[in-house]
C-alpha positions, -999 to +999 in steps of 0.1 A: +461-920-022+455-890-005+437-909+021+464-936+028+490-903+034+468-886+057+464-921+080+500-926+079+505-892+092+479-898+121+495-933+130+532-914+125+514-883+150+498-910+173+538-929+179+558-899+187+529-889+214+533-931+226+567-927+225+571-896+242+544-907+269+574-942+269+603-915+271+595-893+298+590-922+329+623-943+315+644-908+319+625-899+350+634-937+366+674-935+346+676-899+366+670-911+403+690-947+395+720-928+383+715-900+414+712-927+437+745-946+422+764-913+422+750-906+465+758-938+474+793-937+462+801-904+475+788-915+507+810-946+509+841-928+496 
């Protein structure tokens, strides 16, 4: 038992690193779309 709760805390550790490796980029890319969006209509207005 103690086994299966120590691998499910690895595989639990290893997803938040996966996901936060995910995260980072897709809020880096959101960032510069939404800047961009936000220039452009200040620029055209």
């Amino acid at each position: 038992m103690k086994t299966l709760i120590d691998g499910t805390r690895g595989v639990s550790l290893f997803l938040q690193l996966n996901m936060d490796r995910f995260l980072v980029p897709l809020l880096i890319v959101a960032a510069l779309f939404l800047g961009g969006m936000i220039f452009s209509y200040t620029a055209e207005y």
